[in-house]
Backbone of each chain as nested JSON, in Angstrom:
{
  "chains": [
    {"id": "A", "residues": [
      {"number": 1, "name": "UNK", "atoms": {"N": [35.635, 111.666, 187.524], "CA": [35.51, 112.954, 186.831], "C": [34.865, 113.971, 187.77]}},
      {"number": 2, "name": "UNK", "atoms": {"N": [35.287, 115.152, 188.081], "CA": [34.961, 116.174, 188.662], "C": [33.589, 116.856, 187.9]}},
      {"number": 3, "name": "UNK", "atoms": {"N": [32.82, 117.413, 188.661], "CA": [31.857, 118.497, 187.776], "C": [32.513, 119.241, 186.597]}},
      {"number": 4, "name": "UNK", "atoms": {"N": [33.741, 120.247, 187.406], "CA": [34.506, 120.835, 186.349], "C": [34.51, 120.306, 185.701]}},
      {"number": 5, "name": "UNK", "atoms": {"N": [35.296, 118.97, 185.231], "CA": [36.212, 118.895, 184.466], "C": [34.762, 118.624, 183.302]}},
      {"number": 6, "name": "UNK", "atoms": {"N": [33.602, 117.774, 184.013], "CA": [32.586, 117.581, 183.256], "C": [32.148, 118.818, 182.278]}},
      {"number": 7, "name": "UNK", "atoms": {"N": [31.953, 120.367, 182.664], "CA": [31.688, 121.036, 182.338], "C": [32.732, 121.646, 181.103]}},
      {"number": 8, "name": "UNK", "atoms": {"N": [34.071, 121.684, 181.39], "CA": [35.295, 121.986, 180.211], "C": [34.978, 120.579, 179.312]}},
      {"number": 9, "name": "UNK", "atoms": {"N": [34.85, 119.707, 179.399], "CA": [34.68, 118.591, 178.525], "C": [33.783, 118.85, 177.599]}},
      {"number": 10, "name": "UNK", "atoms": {"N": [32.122, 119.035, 178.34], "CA": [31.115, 119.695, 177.804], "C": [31.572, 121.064, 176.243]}},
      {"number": 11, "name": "UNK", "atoms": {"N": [32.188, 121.375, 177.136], "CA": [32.137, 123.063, 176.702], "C": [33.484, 122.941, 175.009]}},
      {"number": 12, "name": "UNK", "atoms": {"N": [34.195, 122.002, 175.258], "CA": [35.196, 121.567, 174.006], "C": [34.544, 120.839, 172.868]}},
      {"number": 13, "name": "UNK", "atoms": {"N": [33.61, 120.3, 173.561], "CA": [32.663, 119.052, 172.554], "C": [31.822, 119.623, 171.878]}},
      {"number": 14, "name": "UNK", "atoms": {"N": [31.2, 120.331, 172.87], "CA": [29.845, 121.198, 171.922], "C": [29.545, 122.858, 171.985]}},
      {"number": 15, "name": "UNK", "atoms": {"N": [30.723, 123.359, 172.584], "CA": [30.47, 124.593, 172.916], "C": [29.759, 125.468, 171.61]}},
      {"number": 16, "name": "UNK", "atoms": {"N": [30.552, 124.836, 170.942], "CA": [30.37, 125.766, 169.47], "C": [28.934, 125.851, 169.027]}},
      {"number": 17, "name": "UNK", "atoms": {"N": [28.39, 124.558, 168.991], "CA": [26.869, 124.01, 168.738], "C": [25.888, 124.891, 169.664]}},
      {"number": 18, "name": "UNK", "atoms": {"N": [26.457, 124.803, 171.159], "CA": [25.693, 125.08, 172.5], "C": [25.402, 126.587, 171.88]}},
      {"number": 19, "name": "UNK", "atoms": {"N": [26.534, 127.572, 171.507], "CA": [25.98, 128.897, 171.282], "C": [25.538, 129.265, 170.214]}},
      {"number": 20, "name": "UNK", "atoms": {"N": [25.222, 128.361, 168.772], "CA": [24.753, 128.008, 167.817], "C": [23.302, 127.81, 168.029]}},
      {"number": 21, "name": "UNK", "atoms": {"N": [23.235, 126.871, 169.088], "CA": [21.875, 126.123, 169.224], "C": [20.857, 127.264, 170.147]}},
      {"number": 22, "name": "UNK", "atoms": {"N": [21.264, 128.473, 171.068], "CA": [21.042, 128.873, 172.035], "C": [20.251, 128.328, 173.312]}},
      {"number": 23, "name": "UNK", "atoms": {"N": [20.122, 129.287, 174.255], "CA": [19.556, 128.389, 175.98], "C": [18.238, 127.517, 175.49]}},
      {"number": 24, "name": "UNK", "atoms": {"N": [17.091, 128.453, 174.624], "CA": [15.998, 127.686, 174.72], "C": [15.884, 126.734, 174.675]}},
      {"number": 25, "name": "UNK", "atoms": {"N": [16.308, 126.472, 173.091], "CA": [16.701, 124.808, 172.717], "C": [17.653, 123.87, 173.521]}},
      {"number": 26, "name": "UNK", "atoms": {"N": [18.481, 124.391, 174.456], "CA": [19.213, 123.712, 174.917], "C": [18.577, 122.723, 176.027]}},
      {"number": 27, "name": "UNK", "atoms": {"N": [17.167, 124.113, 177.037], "CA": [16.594, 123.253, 177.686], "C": [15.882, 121.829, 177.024]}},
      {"number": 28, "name": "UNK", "atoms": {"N": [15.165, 122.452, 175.807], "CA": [14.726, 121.564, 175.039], "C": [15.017, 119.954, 175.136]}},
      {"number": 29, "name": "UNK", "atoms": {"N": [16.056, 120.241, 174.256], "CA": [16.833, 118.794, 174.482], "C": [16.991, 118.289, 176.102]}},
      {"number": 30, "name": "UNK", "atoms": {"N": [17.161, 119.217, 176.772], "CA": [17.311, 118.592, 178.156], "C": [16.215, 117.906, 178.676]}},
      {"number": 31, "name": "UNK", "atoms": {"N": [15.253, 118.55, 178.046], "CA": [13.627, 117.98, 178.204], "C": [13.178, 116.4, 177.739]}},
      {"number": 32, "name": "UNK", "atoms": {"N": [13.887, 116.674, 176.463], "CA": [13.671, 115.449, 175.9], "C": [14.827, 114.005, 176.553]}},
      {"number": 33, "name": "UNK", "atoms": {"N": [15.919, 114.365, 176.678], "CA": [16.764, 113.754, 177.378], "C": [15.675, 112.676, 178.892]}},
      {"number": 34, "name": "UNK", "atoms": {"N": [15.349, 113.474, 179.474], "CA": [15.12, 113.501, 180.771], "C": [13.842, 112.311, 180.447]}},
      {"number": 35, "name": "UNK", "atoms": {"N": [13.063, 112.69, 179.186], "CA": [11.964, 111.456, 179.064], "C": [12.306, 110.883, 178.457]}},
      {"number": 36, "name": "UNK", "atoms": {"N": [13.634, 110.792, 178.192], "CA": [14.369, 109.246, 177.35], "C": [14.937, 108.54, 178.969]}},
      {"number": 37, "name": "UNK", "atoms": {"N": [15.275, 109.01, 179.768], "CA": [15.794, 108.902, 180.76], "C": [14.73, 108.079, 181.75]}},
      {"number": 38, "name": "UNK", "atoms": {"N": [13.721, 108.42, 181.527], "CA": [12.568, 108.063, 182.31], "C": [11.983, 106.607, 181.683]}},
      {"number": 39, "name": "UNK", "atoms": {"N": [11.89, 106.949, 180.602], "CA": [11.576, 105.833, 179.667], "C": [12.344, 104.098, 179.737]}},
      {"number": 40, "name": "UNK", "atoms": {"N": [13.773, 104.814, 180.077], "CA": [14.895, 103.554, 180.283], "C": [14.836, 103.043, 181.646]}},
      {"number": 41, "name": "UNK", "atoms": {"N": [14.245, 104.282, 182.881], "CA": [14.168, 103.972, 183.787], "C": [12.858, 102.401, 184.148]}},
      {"number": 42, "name": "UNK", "atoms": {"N": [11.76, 103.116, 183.144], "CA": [10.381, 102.34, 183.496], "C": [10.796, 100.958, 182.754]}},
      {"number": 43, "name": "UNK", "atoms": {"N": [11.424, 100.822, 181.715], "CA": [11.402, 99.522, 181.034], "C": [12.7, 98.951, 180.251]}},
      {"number": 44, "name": "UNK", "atoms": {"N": [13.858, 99.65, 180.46], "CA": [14.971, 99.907, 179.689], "C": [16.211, 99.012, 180.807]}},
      {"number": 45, "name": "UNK", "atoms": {"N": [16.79, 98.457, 180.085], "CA": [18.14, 97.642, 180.422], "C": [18.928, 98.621, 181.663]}},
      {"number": 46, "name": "UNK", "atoms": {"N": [20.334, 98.167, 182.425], "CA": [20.729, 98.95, 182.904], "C": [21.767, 99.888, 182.094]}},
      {"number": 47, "name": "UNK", "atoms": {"N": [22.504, 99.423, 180.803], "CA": [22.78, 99.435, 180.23], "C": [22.298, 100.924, 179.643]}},
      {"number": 48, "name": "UNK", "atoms": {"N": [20.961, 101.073, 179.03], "CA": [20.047, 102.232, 178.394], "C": [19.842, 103.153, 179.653]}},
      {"number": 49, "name": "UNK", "atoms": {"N": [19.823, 102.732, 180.774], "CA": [19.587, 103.785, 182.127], "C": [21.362, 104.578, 181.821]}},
      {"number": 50, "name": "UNK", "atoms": {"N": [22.115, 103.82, 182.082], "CA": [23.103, 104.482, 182.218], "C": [23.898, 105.358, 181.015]}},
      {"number": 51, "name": "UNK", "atoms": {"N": [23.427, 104.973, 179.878], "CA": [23.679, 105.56, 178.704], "C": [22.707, 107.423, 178.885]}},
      {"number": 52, "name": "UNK", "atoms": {"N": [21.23, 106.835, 179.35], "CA": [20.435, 107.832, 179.481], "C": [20.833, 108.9, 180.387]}},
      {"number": 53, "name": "UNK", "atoms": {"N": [21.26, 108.537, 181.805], "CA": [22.02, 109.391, 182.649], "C": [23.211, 109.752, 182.17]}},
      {"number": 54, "name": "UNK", "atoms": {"N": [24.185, 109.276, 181.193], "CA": [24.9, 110.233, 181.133], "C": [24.6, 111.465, 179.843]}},
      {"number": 55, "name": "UNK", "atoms": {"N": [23.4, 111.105, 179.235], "CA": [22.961, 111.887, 178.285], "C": [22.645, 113.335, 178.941]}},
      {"number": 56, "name": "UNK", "atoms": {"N": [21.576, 113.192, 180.305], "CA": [20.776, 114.196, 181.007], "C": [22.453, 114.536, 181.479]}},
      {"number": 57, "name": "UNK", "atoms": {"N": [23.133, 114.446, 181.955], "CA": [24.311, 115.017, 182.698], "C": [25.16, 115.653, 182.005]}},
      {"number": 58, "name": "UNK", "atoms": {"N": [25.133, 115.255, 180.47], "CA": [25.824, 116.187, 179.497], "C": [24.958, 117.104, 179.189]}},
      {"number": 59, "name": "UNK", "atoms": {"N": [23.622, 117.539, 179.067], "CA": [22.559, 118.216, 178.751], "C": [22.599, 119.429, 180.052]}},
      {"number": 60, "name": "UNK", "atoms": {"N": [22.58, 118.944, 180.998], "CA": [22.881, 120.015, 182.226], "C": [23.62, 120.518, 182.073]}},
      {"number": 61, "name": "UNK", "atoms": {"N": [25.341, 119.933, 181.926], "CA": [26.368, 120.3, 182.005], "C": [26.716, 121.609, 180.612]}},
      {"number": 62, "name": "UNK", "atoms": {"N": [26.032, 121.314, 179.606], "CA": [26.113, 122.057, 178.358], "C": [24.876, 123.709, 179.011]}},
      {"number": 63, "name": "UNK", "atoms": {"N": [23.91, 123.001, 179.626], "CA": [22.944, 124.316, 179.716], "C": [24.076, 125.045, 181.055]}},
      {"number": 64, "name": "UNK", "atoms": {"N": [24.634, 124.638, 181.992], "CA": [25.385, 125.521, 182.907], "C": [26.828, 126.492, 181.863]}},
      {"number": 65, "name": "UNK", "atoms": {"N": [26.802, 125.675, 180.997], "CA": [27.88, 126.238, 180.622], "C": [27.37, 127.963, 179.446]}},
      {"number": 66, "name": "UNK", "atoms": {"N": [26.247, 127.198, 179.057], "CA": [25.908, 128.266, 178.249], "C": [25.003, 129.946, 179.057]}},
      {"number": 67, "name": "UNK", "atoms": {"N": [24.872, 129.305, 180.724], "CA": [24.187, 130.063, 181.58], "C": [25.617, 130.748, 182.587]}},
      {"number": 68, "name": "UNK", "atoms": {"N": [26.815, 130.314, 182.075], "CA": [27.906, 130.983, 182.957], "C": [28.054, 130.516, 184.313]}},
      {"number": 69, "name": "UNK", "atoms": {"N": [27.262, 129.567, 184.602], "CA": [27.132, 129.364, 186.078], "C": [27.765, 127.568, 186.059]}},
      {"number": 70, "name": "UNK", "atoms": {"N": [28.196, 127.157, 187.203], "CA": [29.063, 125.596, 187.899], "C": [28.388, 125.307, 188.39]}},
      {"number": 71, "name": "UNK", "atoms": {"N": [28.249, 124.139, 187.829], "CA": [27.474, 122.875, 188.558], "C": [28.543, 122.363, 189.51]}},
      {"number": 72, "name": "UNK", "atoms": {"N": [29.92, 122.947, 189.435], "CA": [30.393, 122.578, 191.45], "C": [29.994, 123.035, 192.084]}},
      {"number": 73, "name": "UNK", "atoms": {"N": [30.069, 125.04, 192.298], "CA": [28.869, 125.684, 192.738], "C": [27.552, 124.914, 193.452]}},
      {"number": 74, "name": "UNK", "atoms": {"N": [27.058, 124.772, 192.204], "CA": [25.319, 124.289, 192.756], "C": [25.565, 123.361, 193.45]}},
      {"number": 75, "name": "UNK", "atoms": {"N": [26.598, 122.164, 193.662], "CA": [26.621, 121.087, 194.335], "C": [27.412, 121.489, 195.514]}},
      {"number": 76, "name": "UNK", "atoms": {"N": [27.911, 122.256, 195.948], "CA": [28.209, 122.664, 196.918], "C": [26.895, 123.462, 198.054]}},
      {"number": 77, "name": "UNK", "atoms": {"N": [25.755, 123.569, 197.815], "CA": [25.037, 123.943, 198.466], "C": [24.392, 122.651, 199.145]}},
      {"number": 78, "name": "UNK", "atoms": {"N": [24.485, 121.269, 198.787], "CA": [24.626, 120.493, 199.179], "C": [25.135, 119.781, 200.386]}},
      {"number": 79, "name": "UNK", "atoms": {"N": [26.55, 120.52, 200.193], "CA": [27.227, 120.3, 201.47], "C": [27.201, 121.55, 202.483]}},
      {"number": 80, "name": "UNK", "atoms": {"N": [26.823, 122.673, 202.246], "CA": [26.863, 123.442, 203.129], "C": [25.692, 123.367, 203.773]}},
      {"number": 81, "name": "UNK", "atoms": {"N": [24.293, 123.685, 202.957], "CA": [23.18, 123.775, 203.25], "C": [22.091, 122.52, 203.375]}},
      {"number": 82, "name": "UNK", "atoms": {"N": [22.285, 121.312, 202.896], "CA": [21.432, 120.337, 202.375], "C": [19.917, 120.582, 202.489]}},
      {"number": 83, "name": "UNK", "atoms": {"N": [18.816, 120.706, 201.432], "CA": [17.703, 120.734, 202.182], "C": [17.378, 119.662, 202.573]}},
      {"number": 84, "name": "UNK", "atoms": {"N": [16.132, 119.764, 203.573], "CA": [15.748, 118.852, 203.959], "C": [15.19, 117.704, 203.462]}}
    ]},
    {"id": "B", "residues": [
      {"number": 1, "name": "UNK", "atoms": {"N": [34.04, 118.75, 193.064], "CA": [33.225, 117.541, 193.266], "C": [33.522, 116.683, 192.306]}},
      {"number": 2, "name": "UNK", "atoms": {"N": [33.804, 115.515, 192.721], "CA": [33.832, 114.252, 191.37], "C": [32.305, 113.605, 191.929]}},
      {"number": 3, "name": "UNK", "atoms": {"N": [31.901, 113.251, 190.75], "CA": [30.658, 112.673, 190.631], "C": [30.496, 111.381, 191.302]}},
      {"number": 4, "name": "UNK", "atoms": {"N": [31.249, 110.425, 192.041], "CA": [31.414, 109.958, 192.889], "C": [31.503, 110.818, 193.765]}},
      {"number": 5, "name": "UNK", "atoms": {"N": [31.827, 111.448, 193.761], "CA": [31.668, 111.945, 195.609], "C": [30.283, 112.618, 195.9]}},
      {"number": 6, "name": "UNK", "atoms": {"N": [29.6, 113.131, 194.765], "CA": [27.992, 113.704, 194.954], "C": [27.4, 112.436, 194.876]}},
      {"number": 7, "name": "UNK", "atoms": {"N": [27.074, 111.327, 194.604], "CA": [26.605, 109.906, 194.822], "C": [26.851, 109.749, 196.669]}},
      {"number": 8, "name": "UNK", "atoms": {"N": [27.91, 109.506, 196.428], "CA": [28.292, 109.225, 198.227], "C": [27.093, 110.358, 198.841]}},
      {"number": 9, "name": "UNK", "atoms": {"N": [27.415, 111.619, 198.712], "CA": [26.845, 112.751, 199.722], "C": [25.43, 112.256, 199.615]}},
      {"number": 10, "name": "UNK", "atoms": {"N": [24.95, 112.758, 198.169], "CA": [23.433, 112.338, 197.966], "C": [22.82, 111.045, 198.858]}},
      {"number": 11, "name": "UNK", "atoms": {"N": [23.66, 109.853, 199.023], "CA": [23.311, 108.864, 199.647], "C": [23.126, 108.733, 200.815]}},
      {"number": 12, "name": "UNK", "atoms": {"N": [24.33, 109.382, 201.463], "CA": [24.19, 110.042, 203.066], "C": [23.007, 110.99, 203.22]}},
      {"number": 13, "name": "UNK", "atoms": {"N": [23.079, 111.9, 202.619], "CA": [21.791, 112.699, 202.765], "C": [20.648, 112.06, 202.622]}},
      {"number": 14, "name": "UNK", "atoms": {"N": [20.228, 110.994, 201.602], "CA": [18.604, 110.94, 201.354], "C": [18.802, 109.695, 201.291]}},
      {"number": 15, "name": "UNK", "atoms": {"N": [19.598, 108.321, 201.002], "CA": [19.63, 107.612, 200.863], "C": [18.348, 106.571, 201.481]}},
      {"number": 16, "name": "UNK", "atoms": {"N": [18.024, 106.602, 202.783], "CA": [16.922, 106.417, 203.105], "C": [15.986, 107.196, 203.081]}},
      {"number": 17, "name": "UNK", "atoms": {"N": [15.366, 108.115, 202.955], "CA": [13.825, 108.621, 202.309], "C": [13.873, 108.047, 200.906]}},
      {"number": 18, "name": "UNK", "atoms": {"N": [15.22, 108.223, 199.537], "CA": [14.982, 107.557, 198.785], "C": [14.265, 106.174, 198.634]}},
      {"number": 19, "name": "UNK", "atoms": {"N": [15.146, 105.609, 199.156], "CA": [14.654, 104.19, 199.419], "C": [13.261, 103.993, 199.479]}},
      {"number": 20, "name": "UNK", "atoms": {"N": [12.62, 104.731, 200.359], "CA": [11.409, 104.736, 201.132], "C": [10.608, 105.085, 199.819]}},
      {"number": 21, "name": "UNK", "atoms": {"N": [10.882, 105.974, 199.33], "CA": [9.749, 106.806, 198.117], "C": [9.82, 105.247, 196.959]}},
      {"number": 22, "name": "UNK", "atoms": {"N": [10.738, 105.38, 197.023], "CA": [11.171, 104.466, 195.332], "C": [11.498, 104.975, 194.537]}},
      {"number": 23, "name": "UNK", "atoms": {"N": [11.557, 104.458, 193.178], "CA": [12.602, 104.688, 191.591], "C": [10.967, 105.8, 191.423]}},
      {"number": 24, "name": "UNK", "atoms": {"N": [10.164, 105.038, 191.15], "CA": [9.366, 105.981, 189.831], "C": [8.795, 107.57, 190.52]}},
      {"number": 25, "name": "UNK", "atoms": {"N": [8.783, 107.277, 192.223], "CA": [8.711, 108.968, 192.724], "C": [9.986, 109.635, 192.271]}},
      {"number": 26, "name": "UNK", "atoms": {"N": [11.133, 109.035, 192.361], "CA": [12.256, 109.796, 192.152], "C": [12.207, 110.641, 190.936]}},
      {"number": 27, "name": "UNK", "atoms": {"N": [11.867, 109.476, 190.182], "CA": [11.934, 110.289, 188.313], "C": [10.621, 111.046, 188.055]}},
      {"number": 28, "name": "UNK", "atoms": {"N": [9.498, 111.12, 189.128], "CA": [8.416, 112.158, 189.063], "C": [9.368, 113.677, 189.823]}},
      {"number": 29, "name": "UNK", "atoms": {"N": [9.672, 113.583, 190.706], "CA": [10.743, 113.963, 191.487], "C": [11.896, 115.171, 190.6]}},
      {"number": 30, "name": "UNK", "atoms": {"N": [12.725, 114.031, 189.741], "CA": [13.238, 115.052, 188.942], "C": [12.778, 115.434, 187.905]}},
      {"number": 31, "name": "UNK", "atoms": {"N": [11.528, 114.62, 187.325], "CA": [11.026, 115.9, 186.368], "C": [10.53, 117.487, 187.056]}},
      {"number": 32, "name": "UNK", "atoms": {"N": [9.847, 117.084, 187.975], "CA": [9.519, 118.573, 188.913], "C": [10.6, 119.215, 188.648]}},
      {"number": 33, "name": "UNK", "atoms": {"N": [11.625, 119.46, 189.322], "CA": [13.052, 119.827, 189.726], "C": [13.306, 120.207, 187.934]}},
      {"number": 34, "name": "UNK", "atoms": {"N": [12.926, 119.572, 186.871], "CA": [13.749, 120.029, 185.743], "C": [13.095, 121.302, 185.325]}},
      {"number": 35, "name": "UNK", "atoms": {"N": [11.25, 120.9, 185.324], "CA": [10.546, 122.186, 184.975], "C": [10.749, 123.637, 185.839]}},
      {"number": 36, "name": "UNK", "atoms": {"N": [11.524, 123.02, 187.086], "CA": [11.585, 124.476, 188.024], "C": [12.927, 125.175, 187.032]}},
      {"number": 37, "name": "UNK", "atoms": {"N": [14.066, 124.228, 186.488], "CA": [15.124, 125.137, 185.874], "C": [14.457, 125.412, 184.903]}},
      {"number": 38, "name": "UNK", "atoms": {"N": [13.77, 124.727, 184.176], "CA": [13.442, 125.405, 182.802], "C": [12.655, 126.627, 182.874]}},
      {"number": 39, "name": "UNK", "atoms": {"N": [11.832, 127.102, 184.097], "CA": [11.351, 128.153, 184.71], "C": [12.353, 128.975, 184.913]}},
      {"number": 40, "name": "UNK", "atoms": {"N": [13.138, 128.931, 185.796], "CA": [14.508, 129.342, 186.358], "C": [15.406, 130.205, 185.516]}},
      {"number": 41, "name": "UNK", "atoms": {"N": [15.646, 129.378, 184.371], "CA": [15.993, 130.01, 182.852], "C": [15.673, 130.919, 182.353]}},
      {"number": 42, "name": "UNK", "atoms": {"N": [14.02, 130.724, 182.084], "CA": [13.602, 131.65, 181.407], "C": [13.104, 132.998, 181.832]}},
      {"number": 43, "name": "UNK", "atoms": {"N": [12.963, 132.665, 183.327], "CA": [12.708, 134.104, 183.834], "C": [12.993, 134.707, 185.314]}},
      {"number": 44, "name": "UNK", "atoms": {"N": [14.305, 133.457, 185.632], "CA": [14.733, 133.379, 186.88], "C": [16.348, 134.37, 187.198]}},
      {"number": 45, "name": "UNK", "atoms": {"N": [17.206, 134.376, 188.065], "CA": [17.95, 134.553, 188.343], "C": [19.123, 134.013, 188.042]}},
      {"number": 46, "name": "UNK", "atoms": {"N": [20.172, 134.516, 187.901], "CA": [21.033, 133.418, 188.154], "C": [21.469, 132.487, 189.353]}},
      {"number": 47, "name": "UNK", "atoms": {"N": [21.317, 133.315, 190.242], "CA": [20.914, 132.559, 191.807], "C": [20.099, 131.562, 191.431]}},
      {"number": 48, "name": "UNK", "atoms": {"N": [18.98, 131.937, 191.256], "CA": [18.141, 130.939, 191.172], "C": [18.057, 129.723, 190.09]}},
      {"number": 49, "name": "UNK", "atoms": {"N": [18.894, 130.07, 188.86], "CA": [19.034, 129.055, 187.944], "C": [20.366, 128.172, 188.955]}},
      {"number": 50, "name": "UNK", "atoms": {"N": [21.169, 128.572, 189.336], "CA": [22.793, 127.778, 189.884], "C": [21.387, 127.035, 191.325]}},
      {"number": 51, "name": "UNK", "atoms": {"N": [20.562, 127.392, 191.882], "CA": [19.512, 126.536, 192.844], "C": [19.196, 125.301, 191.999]}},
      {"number": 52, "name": "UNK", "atoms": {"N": [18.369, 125.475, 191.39], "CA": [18.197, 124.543, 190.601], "C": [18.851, 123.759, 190.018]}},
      {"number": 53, "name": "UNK", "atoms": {"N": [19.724, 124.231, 189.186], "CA": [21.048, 123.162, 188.75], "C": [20.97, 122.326, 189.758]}},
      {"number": 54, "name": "UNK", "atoms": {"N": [21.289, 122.697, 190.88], "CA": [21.886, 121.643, 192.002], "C": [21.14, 120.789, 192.431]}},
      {"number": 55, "name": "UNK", "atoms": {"N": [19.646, 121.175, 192.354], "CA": [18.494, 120.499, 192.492], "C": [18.63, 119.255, 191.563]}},
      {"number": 56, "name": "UNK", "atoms": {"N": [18.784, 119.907, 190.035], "CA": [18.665, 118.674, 188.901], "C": [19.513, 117.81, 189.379]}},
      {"number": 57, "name": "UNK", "atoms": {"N": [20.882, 118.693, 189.469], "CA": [21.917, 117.303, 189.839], "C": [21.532, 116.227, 191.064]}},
      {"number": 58, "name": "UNK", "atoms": {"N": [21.176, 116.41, 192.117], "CA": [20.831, 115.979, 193.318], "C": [20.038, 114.999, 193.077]}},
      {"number": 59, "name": "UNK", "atoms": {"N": [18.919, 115.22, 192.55], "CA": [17.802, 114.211, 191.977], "C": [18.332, 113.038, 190.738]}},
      {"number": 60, "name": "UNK", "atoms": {"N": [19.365, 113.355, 190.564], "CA": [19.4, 112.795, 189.102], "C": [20.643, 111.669, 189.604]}},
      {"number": 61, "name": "UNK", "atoms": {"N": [21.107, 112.427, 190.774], "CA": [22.628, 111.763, 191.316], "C": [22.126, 110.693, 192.296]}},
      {"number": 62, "name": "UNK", "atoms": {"N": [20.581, 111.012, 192.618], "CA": [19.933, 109.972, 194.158], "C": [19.384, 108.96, 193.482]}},
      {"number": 63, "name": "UNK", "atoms": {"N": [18.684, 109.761, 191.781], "CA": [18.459, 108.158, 190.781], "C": [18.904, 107.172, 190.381]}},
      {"number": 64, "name": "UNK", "atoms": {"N": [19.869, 107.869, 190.14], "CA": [21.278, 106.643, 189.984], "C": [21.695, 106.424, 190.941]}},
      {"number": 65, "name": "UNK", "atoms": {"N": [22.289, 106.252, 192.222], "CA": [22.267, 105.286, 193.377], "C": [20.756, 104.307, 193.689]}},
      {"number": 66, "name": "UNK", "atoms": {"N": [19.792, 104.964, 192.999], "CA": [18.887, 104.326, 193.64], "C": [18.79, 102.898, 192.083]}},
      {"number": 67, "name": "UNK", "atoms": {"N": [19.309, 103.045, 191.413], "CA": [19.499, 102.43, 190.122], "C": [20.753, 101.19, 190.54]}},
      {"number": 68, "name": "UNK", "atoms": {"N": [21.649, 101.988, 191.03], "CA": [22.666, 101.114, 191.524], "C": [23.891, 101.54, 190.167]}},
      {"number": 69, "name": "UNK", "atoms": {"N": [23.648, 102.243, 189.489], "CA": [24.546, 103.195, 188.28], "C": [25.745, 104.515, 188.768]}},
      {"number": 70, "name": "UNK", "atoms": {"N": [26.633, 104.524, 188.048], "CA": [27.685, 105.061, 188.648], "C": [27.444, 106.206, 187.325]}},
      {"number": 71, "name": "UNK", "atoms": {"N": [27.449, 107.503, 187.941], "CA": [27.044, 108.862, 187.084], "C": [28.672, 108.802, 186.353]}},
      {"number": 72, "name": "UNK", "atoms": {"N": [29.75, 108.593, 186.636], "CA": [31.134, 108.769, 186.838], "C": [31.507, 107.697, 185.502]}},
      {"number": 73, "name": "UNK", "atoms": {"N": [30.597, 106.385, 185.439], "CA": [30.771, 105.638, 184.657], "C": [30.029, 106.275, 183.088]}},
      {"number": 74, "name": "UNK", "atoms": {"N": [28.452, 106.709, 183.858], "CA": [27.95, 107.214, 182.332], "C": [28.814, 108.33, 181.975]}},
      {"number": 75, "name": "UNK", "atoms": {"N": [29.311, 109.191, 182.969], "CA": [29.963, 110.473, 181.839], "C": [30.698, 110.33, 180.656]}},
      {"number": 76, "name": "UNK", "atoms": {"N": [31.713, 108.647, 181.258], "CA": [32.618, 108.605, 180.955], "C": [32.715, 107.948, 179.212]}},
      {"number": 77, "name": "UNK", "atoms": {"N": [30.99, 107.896, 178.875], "CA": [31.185, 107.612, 177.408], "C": [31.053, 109.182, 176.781]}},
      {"number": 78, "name": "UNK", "atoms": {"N": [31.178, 109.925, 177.182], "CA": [31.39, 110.956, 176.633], "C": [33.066, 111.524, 176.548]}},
      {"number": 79, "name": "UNK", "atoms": {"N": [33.804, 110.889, 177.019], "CA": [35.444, 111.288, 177.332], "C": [35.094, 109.939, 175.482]}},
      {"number": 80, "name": "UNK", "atoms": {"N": [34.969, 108.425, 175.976], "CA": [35.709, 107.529, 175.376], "C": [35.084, 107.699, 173.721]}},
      {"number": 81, "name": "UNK", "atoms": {"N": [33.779, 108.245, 173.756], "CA": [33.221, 108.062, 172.32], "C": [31.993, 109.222, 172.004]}},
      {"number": 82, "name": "UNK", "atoms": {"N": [32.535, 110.047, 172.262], "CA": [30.879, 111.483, 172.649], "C": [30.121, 111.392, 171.488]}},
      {"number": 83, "name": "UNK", "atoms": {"N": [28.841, 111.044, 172.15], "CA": [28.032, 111.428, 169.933], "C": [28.139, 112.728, 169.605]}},
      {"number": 84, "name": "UNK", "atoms": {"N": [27.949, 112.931, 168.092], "CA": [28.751, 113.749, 167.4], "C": [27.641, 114.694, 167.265]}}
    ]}
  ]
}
């Protein structure tokens, strides 16, 4: 799966919700995501890690979409620029 | 970008400093990186929010290699069964 396509996927599933819900809350959840994420990391199956990562990756993918901006974009600074 | 291919890059790029730090700097790591977007958001740029994005992704894409988890695999319960 491409970023894109991650992001149109995103944007069919929950777009409606995403501009319902607005940015704040969106980080929100991303917040909370991220310490469910952490949580699976410290004591959680691989199973719950990977469920958790793709939670935080739909949570990004929903906040880029509702911010107008590509997460191919952002990952392309990666390859041009990498920081150090 | 397919999310396999930001795994690969991420790995080339940091794959060893990852290593070196470990799992639980990483996920101290991307929480930093999340509070900078949630900063970013609220009173940043869009430049500077699409920085960050890439940041989240980067960190989140070096966790999961460092997990041994395929980001490409978690998305993909969101194609086969997305929660509602």
């Amino acid at each position: 799966m491409t970023l894109d396509e991650l992001q149109v996927l995103m944007g069919e599933l929950y777009g409606e919700a995403d501009a319902a819900r607005g940015v704040p809350s969106t980080v929100a959840w991303l917040c909370e995501e991220v310490g469910e994420l952490a949580q699976a990391v410290r004591k959680g199956t691989p199973d719950q890690q990977l469920h958790e990562l793709g939670d935080v990756l739909a949570w990004v993918a929903s906040l880029a979409n509702q911010l107008g901006l590509s997460l191919s974009e952002a990952a392309d600074r990666y390859v041009d620029a990498p920081p150090a």
